[in-house]
N, C-alpha and C positions, 0 to 999 in steps of 0.2 A: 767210304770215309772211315769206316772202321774194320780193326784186325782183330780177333780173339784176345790178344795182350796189349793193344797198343790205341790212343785213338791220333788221328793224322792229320795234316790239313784235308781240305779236297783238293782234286784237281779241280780247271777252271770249268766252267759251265756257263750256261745261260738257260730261261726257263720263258716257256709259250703256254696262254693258255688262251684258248680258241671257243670260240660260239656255238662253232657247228664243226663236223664231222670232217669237212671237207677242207678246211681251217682258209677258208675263205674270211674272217669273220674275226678280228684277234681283241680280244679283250685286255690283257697286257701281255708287254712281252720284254725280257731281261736281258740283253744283250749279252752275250761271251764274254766272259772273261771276268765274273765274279769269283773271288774262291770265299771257302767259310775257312779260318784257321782254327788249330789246335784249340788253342788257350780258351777258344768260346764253345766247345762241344763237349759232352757228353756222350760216352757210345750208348748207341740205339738203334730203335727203328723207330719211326711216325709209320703207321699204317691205318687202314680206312679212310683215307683224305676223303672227303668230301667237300665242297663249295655250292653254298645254294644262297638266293638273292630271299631275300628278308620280306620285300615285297614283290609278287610274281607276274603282276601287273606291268607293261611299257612304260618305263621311265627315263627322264633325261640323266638321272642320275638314282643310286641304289646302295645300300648298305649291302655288304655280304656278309654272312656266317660260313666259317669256316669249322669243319669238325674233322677231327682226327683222335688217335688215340698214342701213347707216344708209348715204347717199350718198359721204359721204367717210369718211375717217380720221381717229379721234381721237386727241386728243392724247396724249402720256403725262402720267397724272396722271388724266386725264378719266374720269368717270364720268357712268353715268344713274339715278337713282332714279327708282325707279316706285311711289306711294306708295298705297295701295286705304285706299277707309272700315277702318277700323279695329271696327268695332261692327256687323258684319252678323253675325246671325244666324240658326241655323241651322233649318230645319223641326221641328217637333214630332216626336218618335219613332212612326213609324206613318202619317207624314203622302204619300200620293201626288202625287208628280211629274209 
């Protein structure tokens, strides 16, 4: 998304993120064909992504924290939303993981 002189749109994408190893298991998932354009980025990196459930306990539903660290400084004002499918749902009661 970024050049040493320039920042770009992306190309399209889509983004999976999976339970387990085997990605039997999808916790959300983004279909193709997102892009992010110019006019809303900043060049950088996010690195250290991490995602951990707030409570670690079996739940029908879970807050996540997300932690990353991002290349530069943002601005004052700046924000990031981080937006997950909205309509995932949970296992059957009884159902093994």
């Amino acid at each position: 998304m970024t050049t040493p002189k320039a920042v770009k749109d992306s190309e399209s994408f889509g983004l999976e993120i999976w339970k387990d190893e085997d990605m039997t298991q999808a916790i959300a998932i983004l279909d193709d064909g997102v892009k992010i354009y110019s006019p809303t980025l900043s060049p950088g990196f996010l690195t250290g992504m991490k995602i951990y459930p707030l409570i670690t306990t079996v739940q029908t539903s879970s807050l996540l924290y997300f932690e990353f660290e991002t290349e530069h400084t943002l601005y004052l004002g700046s924000k990031i939303i981080i937006r997950l499918p909205g309509l995932l749902v949970a296992p059957k009661v009884g159902t093994t993981i």
